[in-house]
ZAKOLNU-290827 format. One record per residue (C-alpha): residue number from 1; residue in three letters; x, y, z. Coordinates in steps of 0.25 Angstrom, whole numbers, padded with zeros to 4 digits, m for minus. Last residue first. Layout:
% residues N
pos:code:u:v:w
NUM:ALA:X:Y:Z
...
***
This chain:
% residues 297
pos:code:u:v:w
297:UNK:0407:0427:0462
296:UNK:0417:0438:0466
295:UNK:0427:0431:0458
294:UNK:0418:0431:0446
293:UNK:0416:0448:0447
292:UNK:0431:0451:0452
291:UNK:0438:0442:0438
290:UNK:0426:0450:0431
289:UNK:0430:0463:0435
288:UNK:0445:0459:0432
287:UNK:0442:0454:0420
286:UNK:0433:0465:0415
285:UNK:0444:0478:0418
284:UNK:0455:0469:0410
283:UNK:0446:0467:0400
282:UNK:0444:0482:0397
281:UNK:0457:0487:0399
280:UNK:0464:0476:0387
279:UNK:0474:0469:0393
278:UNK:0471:0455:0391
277:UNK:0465:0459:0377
276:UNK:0475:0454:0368
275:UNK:0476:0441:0377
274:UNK:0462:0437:0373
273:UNK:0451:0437:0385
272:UNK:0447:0423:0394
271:UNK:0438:0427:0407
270:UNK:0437:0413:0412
269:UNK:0427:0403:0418
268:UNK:0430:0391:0424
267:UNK:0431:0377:0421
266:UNK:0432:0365:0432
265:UNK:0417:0367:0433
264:UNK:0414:0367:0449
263:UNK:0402:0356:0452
262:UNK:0388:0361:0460
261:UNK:0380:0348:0460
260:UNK:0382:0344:0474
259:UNK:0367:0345:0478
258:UNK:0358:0347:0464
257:UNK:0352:0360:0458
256:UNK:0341:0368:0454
255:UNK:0339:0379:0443
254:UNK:0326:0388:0444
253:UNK:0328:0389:0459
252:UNK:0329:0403:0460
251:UNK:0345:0402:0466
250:UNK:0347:0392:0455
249:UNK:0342:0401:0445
248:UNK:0350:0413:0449
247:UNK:0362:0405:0451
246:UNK:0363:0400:0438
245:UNK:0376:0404:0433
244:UNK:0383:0403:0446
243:UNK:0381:0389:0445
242:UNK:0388:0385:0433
241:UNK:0376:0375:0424
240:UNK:0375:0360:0422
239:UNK:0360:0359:0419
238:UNK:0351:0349:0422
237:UNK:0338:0346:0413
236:UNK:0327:0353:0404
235:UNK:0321:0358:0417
234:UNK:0319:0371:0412
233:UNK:0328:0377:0423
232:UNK:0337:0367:0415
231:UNK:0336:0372:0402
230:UNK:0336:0387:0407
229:UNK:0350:0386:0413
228:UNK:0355:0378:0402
227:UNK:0351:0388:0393
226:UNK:0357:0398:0402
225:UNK:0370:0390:0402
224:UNK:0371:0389:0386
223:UNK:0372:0380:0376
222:UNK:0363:0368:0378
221:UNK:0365:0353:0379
220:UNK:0352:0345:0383
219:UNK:0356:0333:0390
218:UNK:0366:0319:0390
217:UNK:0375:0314:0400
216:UNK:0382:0301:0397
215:UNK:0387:0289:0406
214:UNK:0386:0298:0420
213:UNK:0395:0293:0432
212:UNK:0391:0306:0445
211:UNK:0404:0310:0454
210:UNK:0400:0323:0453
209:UNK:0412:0328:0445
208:UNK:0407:0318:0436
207:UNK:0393:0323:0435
206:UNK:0398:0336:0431
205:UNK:0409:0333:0420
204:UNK:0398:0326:0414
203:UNK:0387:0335:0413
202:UNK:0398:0346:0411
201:UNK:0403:0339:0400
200:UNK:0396:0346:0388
199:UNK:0400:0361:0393
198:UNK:0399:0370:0382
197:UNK:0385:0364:0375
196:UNK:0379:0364:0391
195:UNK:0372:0351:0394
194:UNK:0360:0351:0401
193:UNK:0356:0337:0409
192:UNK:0342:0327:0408
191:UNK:0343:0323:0423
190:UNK:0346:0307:0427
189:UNK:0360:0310:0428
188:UNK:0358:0322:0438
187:UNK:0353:0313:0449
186:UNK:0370:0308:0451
185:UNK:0372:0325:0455
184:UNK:0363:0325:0467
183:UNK:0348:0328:0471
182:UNK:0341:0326:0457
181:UNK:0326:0328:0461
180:UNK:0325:0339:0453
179:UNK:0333:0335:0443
178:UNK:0324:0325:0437
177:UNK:0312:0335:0439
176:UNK:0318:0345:0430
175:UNK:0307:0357:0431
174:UNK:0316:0361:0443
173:UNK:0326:0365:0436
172:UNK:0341:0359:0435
171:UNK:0356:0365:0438
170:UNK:0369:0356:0440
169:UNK:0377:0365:0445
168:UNK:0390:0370:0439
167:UNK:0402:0380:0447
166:UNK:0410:0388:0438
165:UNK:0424:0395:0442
164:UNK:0428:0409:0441
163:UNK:0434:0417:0433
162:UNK:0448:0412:0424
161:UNK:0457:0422:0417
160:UNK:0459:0417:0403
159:UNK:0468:0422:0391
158:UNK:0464:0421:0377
157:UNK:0471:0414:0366
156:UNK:0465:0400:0367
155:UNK:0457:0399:0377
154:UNK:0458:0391:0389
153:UNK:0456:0391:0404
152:UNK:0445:0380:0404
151:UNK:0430:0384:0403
150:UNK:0421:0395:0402
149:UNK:0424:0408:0395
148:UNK:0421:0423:0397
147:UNK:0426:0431:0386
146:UNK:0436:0443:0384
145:UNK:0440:0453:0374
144:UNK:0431:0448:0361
143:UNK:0432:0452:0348
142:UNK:0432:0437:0343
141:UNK:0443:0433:0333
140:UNK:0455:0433:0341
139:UNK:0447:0431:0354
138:UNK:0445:0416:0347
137:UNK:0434:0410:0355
136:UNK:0430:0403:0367
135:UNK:0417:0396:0369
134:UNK:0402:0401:0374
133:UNK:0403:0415:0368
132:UNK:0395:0426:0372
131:UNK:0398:0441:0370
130:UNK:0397:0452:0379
129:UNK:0401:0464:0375
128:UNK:0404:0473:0387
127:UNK:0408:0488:0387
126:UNK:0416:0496:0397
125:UNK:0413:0511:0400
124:UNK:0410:0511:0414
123:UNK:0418:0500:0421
122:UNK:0413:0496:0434
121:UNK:0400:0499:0430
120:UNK:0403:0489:0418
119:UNK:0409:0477:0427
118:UNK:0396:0479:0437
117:UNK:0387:0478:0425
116:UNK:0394:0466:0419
115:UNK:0390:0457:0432
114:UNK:0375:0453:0426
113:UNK:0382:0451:0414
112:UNK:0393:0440:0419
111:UNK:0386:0430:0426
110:UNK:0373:0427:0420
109:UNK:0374:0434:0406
108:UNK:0389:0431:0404
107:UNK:0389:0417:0411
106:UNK:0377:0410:0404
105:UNK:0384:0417:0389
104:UNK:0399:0415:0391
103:UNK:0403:0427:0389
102:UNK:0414:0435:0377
101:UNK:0417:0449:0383
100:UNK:0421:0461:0373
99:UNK:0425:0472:0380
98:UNK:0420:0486:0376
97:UNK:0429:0500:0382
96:UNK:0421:0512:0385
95:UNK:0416:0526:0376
94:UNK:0412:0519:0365
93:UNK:0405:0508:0369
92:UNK:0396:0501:0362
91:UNK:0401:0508:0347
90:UNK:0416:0504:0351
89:UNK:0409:0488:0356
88:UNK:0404:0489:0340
87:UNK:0418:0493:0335
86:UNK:0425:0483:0342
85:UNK:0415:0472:0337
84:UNK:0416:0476:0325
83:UNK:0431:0478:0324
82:UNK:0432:0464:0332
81:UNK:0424:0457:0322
80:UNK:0432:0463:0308
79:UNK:0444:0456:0313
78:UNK:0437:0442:0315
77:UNK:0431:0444:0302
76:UNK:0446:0448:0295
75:UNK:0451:0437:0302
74:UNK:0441:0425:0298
73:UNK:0441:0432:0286
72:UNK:0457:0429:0284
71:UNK:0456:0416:0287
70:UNK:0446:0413:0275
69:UNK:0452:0421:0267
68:UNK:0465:0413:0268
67:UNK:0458:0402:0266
66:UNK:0451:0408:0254
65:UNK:0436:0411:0255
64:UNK:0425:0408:0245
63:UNK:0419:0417:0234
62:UNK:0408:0412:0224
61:UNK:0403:0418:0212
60:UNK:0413:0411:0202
59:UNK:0424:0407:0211
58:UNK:0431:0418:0220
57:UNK:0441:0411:0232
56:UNK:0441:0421:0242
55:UNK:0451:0429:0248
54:UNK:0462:0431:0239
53:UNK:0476:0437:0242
52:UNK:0484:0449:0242
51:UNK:0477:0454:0254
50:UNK:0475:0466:0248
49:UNK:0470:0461:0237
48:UNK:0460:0453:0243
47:UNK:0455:0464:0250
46:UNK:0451:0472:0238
45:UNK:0446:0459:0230
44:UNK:0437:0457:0245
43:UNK:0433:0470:0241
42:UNK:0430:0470:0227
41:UNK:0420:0459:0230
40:UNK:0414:0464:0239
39:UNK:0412:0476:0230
38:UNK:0406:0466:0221
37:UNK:0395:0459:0228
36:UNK:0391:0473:0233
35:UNK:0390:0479:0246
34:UNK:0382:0480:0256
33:UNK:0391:0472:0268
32:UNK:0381:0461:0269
31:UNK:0377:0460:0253
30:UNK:0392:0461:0249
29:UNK:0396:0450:0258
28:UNK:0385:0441:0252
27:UNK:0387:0443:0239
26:UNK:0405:0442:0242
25:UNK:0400:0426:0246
24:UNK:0408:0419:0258
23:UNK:0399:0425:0267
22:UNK:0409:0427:0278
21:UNK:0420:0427:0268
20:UNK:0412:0441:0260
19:UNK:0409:0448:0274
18:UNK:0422:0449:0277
17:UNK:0428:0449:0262
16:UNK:0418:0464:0262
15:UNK:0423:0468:0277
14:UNK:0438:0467:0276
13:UNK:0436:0474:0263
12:UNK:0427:0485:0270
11:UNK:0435:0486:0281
10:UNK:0449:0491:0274
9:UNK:0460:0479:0273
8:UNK:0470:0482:0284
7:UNK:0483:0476:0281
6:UNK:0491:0487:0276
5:UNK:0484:0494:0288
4:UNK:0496:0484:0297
3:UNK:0508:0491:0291
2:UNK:0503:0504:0296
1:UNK:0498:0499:0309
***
């Protein structure tokens, strides 16, 4: 580490050209950080001299970024993240570890957070963050230790152990009287259809499994399960949603369905983590409880 100090900048530099290339204007950066236009200014010079080159290209009142400082904030950001977001899991829990868990947003607050507690009282002192994100990310740049994802077995530069399997069913209110008297998967074509933002095909990869020839399938698009959930509890139209999610409302009769609609998704669900982190105490304890947890389901 001695050689490597000759290449720490101190925080209030790396913190003044932050703020300064977020905002692309040395005013600005000096209003958030309290400070003046000036001082900013001395220390982006400061920083600049330590790295030997410019940062900004400087004409008349304006500032813009180099391409190399351009690269070189997108680091520096990405560096000052995980120091905030490692002292702020510190302040949550200073006696126990923190892990950092990235969900998908239906499956963490349906599936996963009603089972948490039984993870915590099996080990006392362990934080969670939860986090959603509905698509990978770069765990270089994210301070994150593991994330739930949904789909094929593939992200770049994280390691993958599969879950469990995900069944979809067809899923309508009764305040939609065109499903209502749908008795098999051909009646679904002439019902207005929710579409999910991350799964577009699934209209289409779903009537084909059912032997169904649809020209176009049009509908509503929304974001997020829940909200398909809602919509179609609503009677806005038939939704394409995993089973086990919706139990509840299935189970009450809020959401109803068809004979032989139930079709396995050839994705599956995955705990994906980065390889720096595959030995890390804390993850190692979460897999294997939530490996037991969705085999038990």
């Amino acid at each position: 580490m001695a050689l490597a100090r000759r290449f720490l900048p101190s925080m209030s530099l790396l913190c003044a050209f932050e703020a300064a290339a977020r905002h692309g204007s040395f005013t600005a950066a000096a209003g958030e950080l309290s400070l003046t236009q000036s001082a900013i200014s001395r220390q982006v010079r400061s920083l600049e001299d330590l790295l030997g080159s410019e940062l900004f290209d400087r004409d008349r009142q304006t500032v813009r970024l180099t391409m190399a400082g351009e690269a070189y904030a997108r680091e520096i950001r990405g560096a000052l993240t995980h120091i905030s977001a490692a002292t702020l899991g510190f302040r949550a829990n200073p006696r126990g570890g923190t892990l950092n868990l990235a969900i998908l947003p239906t499956f963490g607050t349906r599936w996963l957070a009603p089972r948490l507690p039984a993870f915590l009282a099996a080990n006392p002192g362990i934080t969670i963050n939860l986090t959603t994100r509905l698509a990978p990310f770069d765990f270089r740049t994210e301070p994150l230790d593991a994330a739930v994802h949904f789909g094929a077995p593939e992200w770049q530069g994280a390691e993958l152990e599969p879950l469990m399997s995900e069944t979809v069913v067809p899923a309508f209110g009764v305040g939609l009287p065109e499903a209502t008297r749908c008795r098999n998967p051909a009646d679904l074509r002439a019902t207005p259809l929710l579409h999910l933002a991350s799964r577009p095909d699934a209209w289409e990869r779903w009537f084909r499994a059912k032997g169904v020839a649809v020209d176009q399938v049009h509908g509503m698009l929304v974001d997020h399960f829940a909200t398909a959930a809602q919509a179609a509890i609503s009677g806005l139209g038939v939704a394409l949603l995993p089973k086990f999610l919706i139990m509840g409302e299935l189970a009450r009769g809020e959401l109803l369905t068809i004979d032989d609609g139930e079709l396995e998704s050839s994705e599956r669900y995955y705990l994906a983590w980065p390889a720096r982190r595959a030995k890390h105490p804390l993850l190692l304890a979460f897999r294997s409880w939530l490996k037991e947890a969705t085999e038990r389901d």
